[in-house]
TORSEMAR-537105 format. One record per atom (N, C-alpha, C): x, z, y; residue in one letter. Coordinates in pm, whole numbers, padded with zeros to 5 digits, always signed. Each point is the difference from the previous one (the first is absolute). Layout:
<atoms>
XZYA
...
</atoms>
This chain:
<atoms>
-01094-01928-00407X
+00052+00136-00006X
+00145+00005+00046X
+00061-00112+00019X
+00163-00025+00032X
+00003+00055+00141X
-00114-00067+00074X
+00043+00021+00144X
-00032+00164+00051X
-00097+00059-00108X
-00032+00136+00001X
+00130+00102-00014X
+00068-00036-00144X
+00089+00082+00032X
+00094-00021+00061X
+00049-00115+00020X
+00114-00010+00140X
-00052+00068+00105X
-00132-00023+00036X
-00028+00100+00139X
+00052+00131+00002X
-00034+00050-00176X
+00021+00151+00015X
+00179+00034-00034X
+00040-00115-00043X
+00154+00030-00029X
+00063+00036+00155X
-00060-00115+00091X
+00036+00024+00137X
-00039+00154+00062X
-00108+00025-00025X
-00093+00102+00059X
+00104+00083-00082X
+00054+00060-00113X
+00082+00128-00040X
+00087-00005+00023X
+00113-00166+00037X
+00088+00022+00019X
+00013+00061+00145X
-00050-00007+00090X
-00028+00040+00188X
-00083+00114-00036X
-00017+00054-00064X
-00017+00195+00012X
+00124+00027-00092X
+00032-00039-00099X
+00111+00065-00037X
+00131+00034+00132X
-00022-00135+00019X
+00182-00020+00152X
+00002+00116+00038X
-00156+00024+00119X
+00051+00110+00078X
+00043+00170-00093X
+00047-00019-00076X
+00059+00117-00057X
+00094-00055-00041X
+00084-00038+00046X
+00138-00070-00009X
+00065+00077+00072X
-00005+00016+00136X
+00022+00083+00077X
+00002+00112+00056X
-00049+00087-00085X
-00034+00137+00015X
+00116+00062+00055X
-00023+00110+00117X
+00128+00114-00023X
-00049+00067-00028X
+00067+00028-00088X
+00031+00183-00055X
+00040+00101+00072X
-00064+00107-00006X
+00057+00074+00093X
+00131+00113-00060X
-00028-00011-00144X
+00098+00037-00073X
+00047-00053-00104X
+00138+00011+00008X
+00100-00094-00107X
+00009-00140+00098X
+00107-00054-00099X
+00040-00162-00002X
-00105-00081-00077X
-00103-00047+00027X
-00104-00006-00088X
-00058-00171+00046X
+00012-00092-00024X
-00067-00129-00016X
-00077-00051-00088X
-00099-00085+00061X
-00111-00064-00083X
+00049-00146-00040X
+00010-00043-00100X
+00014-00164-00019X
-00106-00071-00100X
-00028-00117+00035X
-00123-00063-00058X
+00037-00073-00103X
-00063+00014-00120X
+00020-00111-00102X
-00107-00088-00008X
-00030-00135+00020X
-00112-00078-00013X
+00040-00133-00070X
-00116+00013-00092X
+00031-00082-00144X
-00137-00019-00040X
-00002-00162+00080X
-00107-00076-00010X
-00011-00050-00084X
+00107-00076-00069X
-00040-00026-00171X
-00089+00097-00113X
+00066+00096+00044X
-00093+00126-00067X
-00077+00076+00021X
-00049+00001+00135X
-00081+00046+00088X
-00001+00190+00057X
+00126-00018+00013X
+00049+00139-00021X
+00059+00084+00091X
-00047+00060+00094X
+00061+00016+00161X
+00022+00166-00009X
+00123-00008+00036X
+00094+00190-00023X
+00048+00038+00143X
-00046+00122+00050X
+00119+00068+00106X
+00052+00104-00095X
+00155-00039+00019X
+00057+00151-00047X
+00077+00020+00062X
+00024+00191-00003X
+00028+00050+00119X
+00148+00025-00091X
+00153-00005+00085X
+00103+00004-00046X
+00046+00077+00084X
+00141+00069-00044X
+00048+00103+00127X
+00042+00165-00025X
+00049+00032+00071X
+00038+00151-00042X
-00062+00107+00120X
-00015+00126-00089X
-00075+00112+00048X
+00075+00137+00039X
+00124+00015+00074X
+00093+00043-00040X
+00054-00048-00110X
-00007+00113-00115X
+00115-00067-00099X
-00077-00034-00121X
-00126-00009+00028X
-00117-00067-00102X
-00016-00154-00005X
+00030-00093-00072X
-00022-00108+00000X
-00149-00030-00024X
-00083-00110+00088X
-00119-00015+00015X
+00061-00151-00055X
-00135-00020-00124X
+00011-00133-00031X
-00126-00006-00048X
-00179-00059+00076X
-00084+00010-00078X
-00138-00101+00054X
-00080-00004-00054X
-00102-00116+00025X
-00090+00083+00117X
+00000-00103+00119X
-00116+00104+00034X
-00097-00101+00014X
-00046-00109-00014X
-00114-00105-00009X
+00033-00107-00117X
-00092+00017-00068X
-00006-00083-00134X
-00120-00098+00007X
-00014-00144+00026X
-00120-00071-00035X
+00011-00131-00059X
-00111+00000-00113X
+00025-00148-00050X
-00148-00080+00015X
+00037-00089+00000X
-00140-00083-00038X
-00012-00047-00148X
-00094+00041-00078X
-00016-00027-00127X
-00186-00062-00052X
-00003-00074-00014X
-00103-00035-00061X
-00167-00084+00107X
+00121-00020+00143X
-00082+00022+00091X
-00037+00110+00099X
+00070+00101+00009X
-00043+00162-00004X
+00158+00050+00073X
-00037+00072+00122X
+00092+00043+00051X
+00028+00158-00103X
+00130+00024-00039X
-00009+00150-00024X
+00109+00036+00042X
-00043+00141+00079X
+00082+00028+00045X
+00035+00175-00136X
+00134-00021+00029X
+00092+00045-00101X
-00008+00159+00003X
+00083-00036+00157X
+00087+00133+00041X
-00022-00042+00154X
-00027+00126+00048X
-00008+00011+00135X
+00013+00181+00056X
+00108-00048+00033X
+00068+00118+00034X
+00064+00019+00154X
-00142-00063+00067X
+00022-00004+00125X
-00114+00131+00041X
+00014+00012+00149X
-00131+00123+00063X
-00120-00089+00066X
+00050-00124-00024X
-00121-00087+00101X
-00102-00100-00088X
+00034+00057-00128X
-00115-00060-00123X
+00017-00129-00006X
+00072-00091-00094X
+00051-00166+00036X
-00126-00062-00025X
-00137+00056-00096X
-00084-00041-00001X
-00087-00035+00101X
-00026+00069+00075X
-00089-00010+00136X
+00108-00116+00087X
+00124+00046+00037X
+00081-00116+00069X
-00034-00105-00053X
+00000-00040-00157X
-00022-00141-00064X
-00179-00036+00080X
-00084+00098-00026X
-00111-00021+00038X
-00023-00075+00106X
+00054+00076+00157X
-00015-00029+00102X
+00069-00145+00023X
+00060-00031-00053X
+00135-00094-00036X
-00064-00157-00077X
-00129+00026-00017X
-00089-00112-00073X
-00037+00033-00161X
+00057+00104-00053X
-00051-00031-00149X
-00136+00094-00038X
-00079-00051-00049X
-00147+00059-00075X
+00047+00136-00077X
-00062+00121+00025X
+00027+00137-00043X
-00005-00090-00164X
-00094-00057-00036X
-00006-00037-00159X
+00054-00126-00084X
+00087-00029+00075X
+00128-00075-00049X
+00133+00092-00027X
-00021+00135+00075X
+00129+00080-00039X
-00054+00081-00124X
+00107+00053-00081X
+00012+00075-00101X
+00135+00114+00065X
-00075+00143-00020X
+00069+00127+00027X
+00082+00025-00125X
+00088-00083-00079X
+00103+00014-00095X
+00030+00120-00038X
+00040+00111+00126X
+00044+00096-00006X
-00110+00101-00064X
-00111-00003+00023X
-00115+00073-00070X
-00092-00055-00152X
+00043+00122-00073X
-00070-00056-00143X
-00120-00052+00043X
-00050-00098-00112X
-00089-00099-00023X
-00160+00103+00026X
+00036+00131-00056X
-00128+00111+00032X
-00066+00027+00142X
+00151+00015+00037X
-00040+00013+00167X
-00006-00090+00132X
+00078-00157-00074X
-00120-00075+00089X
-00119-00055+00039X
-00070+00023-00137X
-00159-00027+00011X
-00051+00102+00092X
+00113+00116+00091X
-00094+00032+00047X
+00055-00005+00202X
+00067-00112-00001X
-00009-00061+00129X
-00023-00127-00012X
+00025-00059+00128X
-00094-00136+00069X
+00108-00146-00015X
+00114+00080-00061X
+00058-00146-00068X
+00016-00045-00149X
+00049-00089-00062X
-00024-00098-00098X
+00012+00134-00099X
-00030-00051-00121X
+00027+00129-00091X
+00091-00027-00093X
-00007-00147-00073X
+00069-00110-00115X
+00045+00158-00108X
</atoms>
């Protein structure tokens, strides 16, 4: 199972990147990656100002816990789930974190 999740540590860390780079088309607005393989814990947060609004907030949250991708927070428009998909991981190794435990029994990934 070691070499399993290193695959997938690799596999989230290379969809997370390319949102490293995002432009914004408004504000001073950057993405930076936190990846924390000890803990299995991979963050984009978006930092930056909006005019005179300070932006400081998660927009991709995923951990690996128990075997089980879950994803947290995804607060992207391009669904990080499907990217992870296409990307090598089994729809039922992920967990939709973000949706109560009610409403994932009623899609096609993990439920835990």
């Amino acid at each position: 199972m070691d070499r399993l999740i290193e695959k997938y540590r690799q596999i989230i860390k290379d969809v997370l990147s390319e949102y490293i780079n995002i432009d914004y088309a408004y504000g001073d607005i950057k993405n930076e990656a936190i990846f924390d393989d000890t803990n299995n814990r991979y963050i984009i947060l978006s930092l930056g100002w909006q005019k005179n609004k300070r932006i400081h907030g998660c927009l991709i949250h995923v951990e690996i816990i128990d075997d089980k991708i879950w994803i947290q927070r995804d607060g992207t428009e391009d669904d990080i789930a499907y990217e992870l998909e296409k990307a090598g991981i089994p729809k039922k190794q992920m967990v939709l974190g973000f949706h109560d435990s009610d409403v994932r029994k009623y899609t096609d990934y993990a439920i835990c």
